[in-house]
C-alpha positions in Angstrom: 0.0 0.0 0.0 2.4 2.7 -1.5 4.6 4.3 -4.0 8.4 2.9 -4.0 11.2 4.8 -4.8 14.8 5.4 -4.6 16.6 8.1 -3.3 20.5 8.7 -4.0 22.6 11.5 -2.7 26.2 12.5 -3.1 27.8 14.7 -0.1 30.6 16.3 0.7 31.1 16.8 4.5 32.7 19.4 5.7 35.9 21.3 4.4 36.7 17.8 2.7 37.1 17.6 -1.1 36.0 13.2 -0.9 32.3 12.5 -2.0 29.9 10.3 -0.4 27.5 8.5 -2.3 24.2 7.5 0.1 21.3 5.1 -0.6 17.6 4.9 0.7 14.5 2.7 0.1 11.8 5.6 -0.2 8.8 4.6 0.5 5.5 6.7 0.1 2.4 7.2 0.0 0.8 7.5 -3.9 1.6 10.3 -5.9 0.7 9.6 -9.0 -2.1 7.7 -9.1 -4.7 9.1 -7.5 -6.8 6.1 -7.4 -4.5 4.3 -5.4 -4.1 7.2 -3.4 -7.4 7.6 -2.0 -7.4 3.2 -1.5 -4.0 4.2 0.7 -6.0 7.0 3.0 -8.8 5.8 3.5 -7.7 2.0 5.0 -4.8 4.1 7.2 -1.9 1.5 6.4 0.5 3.8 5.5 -0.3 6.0 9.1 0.0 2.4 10.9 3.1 2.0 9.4 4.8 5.2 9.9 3.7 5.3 13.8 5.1 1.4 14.2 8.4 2.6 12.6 8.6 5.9 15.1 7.5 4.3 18.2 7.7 0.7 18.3 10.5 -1.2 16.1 12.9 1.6 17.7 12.3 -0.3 21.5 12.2 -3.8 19.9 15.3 -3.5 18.1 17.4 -2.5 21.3 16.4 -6.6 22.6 17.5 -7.9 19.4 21.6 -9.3 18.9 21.5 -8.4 15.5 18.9 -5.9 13.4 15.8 -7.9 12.4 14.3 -4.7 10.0 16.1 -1.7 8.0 17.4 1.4 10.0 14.8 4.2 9.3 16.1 8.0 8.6 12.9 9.8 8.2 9.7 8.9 9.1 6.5 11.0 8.6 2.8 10.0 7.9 2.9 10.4 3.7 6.7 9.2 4.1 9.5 6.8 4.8 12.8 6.9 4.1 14.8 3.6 4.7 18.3 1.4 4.2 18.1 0.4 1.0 18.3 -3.6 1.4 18.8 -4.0 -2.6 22.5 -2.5 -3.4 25.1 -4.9 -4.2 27.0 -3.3 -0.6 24.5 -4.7 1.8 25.1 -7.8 -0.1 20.7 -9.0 0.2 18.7 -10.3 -1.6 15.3 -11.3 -2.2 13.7 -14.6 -3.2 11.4 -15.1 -6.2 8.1 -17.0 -5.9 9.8 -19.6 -7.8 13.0 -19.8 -6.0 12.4 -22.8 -3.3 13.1 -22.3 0.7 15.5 -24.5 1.9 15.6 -25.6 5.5 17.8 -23.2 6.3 15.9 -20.0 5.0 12.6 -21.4 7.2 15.0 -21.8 10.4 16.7 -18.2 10.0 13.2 -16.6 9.8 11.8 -18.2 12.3 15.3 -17.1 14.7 14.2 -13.8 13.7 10.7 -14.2 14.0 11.3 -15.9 17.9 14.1 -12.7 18.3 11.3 -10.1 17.4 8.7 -11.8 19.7 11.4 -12.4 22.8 12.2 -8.6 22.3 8.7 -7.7 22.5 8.3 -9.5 26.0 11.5 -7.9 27.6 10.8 -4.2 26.3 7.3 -4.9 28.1 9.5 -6.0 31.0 12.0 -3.5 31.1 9.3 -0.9 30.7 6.4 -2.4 32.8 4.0 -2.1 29.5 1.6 -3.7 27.6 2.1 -2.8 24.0 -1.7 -4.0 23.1 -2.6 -1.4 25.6 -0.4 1.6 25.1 -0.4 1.3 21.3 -4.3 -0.1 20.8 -5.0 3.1 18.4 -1.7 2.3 15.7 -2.0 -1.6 16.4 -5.5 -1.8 14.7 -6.9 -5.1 12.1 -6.7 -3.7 8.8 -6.5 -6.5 7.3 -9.5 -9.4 8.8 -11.9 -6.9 9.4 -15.2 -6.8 7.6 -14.4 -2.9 7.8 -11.6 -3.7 5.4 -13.6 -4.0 1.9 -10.8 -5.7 0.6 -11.5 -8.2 2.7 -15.2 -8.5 2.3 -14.1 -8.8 -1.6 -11.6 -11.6 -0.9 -13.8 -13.3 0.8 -17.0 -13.7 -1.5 -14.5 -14.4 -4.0 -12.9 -17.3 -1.8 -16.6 -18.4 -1.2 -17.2 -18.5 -5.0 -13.9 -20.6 -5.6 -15.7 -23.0 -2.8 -19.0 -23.2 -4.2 -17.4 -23.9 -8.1 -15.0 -26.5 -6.4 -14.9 -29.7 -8.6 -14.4 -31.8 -5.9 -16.8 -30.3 -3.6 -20.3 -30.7 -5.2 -22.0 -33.2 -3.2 -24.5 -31.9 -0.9 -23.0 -31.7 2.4 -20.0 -30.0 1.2 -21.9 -27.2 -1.0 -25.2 -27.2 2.3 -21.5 -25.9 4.7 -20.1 -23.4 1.6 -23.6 -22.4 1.4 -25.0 -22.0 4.4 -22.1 -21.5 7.4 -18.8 -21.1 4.8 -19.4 -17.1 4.6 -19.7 -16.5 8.7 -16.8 -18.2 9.7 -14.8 -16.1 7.5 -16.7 -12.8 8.3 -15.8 -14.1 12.3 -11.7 -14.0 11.5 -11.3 -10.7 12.9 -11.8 -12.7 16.7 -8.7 -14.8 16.0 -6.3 -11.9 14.9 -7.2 -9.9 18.4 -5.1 -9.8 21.6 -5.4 -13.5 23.5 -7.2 -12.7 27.0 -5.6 -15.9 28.3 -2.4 -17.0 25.7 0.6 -14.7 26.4 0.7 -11.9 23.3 3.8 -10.3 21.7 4.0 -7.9 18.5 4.0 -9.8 15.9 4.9 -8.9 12.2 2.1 -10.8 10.2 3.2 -10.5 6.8 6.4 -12.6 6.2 5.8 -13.6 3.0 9.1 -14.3 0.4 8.8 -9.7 -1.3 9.6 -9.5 2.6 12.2 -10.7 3.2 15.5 -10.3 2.4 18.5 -12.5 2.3 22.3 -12.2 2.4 24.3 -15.7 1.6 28.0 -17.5 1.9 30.8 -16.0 -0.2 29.7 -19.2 -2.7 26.0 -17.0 -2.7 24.7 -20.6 -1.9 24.0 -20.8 1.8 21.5 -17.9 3.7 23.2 -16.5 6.8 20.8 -14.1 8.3 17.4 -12.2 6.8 15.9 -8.9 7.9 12.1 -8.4 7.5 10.5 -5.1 6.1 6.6 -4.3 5.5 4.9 -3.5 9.0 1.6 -2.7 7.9 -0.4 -5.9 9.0 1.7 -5.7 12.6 -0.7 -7.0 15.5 -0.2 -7.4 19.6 -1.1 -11.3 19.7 -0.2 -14.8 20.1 3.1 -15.8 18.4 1.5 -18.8 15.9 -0.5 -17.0 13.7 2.6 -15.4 12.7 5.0 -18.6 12.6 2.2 -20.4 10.7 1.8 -17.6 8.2 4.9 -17.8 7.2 5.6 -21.2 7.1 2.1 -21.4 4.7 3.2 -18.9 2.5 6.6 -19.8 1.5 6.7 -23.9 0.7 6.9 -24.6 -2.8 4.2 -27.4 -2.6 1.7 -28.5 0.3 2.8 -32.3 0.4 6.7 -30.8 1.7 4.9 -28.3 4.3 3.1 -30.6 5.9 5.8 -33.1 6.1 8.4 -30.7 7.7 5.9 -27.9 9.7 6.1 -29.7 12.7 9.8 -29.9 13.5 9.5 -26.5 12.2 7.3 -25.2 15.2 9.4 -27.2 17.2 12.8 -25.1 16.4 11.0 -21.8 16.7 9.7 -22.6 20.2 13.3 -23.7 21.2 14.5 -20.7 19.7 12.3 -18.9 21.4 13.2 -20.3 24.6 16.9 -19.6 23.8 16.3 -16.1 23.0 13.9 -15.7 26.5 17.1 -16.8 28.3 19.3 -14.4 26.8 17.3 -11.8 27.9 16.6 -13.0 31.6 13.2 -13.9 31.1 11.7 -16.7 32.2 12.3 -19.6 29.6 8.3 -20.6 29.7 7.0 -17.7 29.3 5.0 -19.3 26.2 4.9 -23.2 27.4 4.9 -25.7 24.7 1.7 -26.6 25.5 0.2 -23.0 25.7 1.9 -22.7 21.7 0.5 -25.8 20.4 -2.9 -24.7 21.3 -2.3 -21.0 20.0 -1.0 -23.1 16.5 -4.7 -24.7 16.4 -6.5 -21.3 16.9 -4.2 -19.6 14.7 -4.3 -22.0 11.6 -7.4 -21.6 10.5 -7.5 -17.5 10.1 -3.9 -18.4 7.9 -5.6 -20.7 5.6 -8.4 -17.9 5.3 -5.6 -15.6 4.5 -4.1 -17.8 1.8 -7.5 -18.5 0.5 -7.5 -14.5 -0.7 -4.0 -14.3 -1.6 -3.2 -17.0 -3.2 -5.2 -16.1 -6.4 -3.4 -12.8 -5.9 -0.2 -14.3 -5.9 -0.7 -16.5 -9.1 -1.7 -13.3 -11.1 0.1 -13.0 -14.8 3.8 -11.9 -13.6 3.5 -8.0 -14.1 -0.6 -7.8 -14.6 -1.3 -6.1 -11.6 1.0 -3.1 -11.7 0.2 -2.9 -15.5 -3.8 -2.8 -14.6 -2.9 -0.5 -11.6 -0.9 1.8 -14.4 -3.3 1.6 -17.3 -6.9 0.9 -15.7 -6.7 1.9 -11.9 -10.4 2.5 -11.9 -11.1 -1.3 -13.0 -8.0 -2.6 -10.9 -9.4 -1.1 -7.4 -12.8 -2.8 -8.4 -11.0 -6.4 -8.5 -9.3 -5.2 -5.1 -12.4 -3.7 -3.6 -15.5 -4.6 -5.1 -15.7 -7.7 -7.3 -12.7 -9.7 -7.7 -14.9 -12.8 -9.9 -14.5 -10.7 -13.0 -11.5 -10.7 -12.7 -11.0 -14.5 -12.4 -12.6 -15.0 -15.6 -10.1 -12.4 -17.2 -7.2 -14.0 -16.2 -8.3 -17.6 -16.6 -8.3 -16.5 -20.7 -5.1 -15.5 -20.9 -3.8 -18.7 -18.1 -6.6 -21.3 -18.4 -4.6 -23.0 -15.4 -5.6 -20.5 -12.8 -8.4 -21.3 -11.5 -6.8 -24.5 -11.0 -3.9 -22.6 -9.3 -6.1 -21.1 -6.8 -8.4 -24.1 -5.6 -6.1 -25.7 -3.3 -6.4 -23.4 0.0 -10.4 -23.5 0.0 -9.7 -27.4 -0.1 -7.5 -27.1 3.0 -10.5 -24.9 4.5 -13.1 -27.3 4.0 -10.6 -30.6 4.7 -10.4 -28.2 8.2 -13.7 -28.8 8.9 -13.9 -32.7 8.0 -15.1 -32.1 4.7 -13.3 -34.7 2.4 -12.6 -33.7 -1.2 -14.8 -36.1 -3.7 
């Protein structure tokens, strides 16, 4: 939800004759496209953002042994000026949606998922806080929120993809689609709220592979750390929905996830103990058991999640920004409005899509003991 940009300046400091040459990530709020520019104000992400960036990350990053997100040099509400993760000196980089996760890129997110979590808990320590509390009016759902008409969009259209489901079509199956399908999505605003009895930290909530940036070996084979950057879905809640949403969003096929999710959870809990103790804070602050229950709450708000973006993810590479470019009018009506249209566009030019896009609504319904047929 912005314009990107890149800013460049050369400098000469003081009396000195050498020049510097500086980098920044810009990011802003639409300029051009006015369109797009209204979308931005009116759902407040970019406010969200700018007030996480000036308030919060600044206190979570002083917990952390190494920085999770980029430094910021300017923050204002219509504008962000950040390190630039994408010169050839910072030496990251970021993963296409093709390029496949190895064990070791899901276990140094997760480290830096547990280190942003454990650094949540001892800021609220060290300061005797509660960031749900003193940050409930920039810590807002924009995302699961039947507020959110993107959402409400996604949603019928995830509902459509159900009811059209080839393997779906007997009548118990469609009677649940019909008849219940639609509420239990309209009620995933509950599960992305503070836990009145599961321990809550700030959690990022969008750690999907345009998020994430890498730097490798000399050899550029093996990942040694990642940084994180996008804070507009951030939350106060339990840890798992973010764990599970990125570990569902970044597996090149379901068949591998499900095979290797739970020794996943597994390392980020001990993680997350480890990091606890290196801040002096009680290992179980989040038991085992406590996160294996939060996991089973969270996982069905992620599979919702997937169920709207996965057909946004298997767009025509380049078709969004071209619509957004050429036909904003049109494009913010497939965002905001009416998305089925534009499933029956794109299945013309990739008769595979709708294909493509079945799978999550067949993890949803396999959720509720519905067995594909």
């Amino acid at each position: 939800m912005g314009e990107y940009y890149k800013l460049e300046i050369d400098i000469k400091e003081g009396n000195s004759d050498t020049e510097r040459h500086l980098n920044f990530f810009v990011k802003s709020v639409p300029v051009t496209n006015e369109v797009y520019r209204d979308e931005c104000e009116r759902k407040g992400f970019f406010r969200k953002e700018s007030s996480i960036y000036a308030n919060i990350l600044p206190n979570i990053q002083r917990f952390a042994p190494a920085d999770l997100f980029p430094k910021s040099y300017l923050v204002r509400s219509d504008i962000l000026v950040l390190e630039d993760f994408s010169i050839p000196e910072k030496g990251f980089k970021q993963l296409s949606k093709n390029d496949v996760y190895t064990t070791k890129h899901l276990q140094l997110c997760l480290q830096l998922l547990a280190r942003f979590h454990a650094a949540s808990l001892a800021w609220e320590a060290e300061a005797s806080l509660n960031i749900g509390e003193q940050f409930k009016d920039v810590l807002i759902e924009l995302q699961l929120t039947a507020a959110n008409e993107w959402y409400i969009t996604g949603i019928q259209a995830a509902l459509y993809i159900a009811q059209t489901h080839p393997k779906y079509q007997y009548p118990e199956a469609q009677e649940f689609i019909n008849q219940k399908l639609y509420q239990v999505f309209l009620d995933m605003e509950e599960l992305s709220k503070s836990s009145k009895t599961l321990r809550n930290v700030l959690c990022h909530r969008d750690s999907w592979n345009s998020n994430i940036f890498w730097k490798y070996d000399k050899l550029d084979k093996e990942p040694l750390e990642c940084r994180i950057v996008d804070f507009q879905l951030t939350r106060y809640s339990p840890p798992a929905i973010d764990v599970l949403n990125f570990l569902y969003n970044n597996f090149e096929n379901p068949q591998r996830r499900d095979k290797e999710v739970p020794d996943l959870l597994k390392y980020y809990h001990k993680t997350l103990r480890e990091e606890l103790k290196r801040l002096n804070l009680s290992e179980d602050l989040i038991p085992q058991q406590e996160f294996e229950e939060d996991c089973r709450k969270a996982l069905l708000a992620v599979l919702t999640l997937r169920s709207i973006c996965v057909p946004l993810f298997n767009l025509p590479p380049g078709w969004a920004a071209h619509m957004r470019a050429t036909e904003p009018k049109t494009f913010d009506a497939y965002m905001n409005s009416e998305r089925i249209a534009m499933f029956e566009r794109v299945s013309q030019m990739d008769p595979t899509y709708m294909g493509k896009i079945q799978y999550p609504l067949q993890e949803i319904m396999e959720y509720f003991n519905f067995k594909p047929k």
